[in-house]
C-alpha positions as MATLAB code, in Angstrom:
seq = 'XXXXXXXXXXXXXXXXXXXXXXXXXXXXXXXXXXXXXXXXXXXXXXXXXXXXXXXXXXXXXXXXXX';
ca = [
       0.000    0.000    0.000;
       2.865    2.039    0.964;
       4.571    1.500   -2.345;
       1.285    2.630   -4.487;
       1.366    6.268   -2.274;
       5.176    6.908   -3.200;
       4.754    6.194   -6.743;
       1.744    8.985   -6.659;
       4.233   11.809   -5.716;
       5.716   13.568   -8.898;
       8.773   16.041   -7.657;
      10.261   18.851  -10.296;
      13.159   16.402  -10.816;
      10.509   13.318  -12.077;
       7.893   15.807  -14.265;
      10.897   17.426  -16.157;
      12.497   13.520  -16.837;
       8.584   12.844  -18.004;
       8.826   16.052  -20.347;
      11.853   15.250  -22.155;
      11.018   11.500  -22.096;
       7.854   12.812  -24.436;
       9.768   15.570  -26.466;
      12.210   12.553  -27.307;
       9.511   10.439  -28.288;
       7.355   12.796  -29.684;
       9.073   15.352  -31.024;
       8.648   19.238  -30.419;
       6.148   19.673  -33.561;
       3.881   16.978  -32.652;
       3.433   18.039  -29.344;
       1.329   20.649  -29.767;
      -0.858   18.276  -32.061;
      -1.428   16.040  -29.287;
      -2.307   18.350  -26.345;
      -4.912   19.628  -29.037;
      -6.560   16.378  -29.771;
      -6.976   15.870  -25.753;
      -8.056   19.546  -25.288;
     -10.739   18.554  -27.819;
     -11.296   15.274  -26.398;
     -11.925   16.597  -23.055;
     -13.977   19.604  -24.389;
     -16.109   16.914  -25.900;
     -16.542   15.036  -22.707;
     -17.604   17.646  -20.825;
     -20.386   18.775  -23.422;
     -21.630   15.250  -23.453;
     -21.798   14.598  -19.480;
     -23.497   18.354  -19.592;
     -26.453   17.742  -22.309;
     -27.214   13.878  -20.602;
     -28.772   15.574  -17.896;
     -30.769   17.871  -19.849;
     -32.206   15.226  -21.893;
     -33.505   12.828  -19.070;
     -34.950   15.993  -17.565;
     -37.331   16.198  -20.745;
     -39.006   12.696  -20.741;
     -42.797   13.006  -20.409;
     -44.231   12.260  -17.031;
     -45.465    9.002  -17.853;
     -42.309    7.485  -18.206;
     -41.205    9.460  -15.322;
     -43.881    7.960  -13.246;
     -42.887    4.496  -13.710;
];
């Protein structure tokens, strides 16, 4: 248990090895690329978890009833 609470604390030293790990891997150009397919990814997400909601809230009341 111990073990799994160490391994969730990032210090400077471990994020900037993480950063160049991906730059290496990646590359500088596609970088950018990728943060914008999760920025859209997550944009999407959030839309979809926002309009669920809304659209169980419209049923008519004889399905609500049941």
């Amino acid at each position: 248990m111990e073990a799994l609470v160490i391994l969730g604390m990032f210090g400077p030293t471990e994020i900037i090895i993480i950063v160049l790990i991906v730059v290496l891997l990646f590359g500088g150009r596609k970088i950018p690329e990728l943060m914008k397919g999760i920025g859209q990814g997550m944009k999407e997400f959030k839309k979809a978890t926002k309009d669920e909601p809304k659209k169980e809230n419209n049923k008519p009341e004889a399905e609500l009833d049941k």
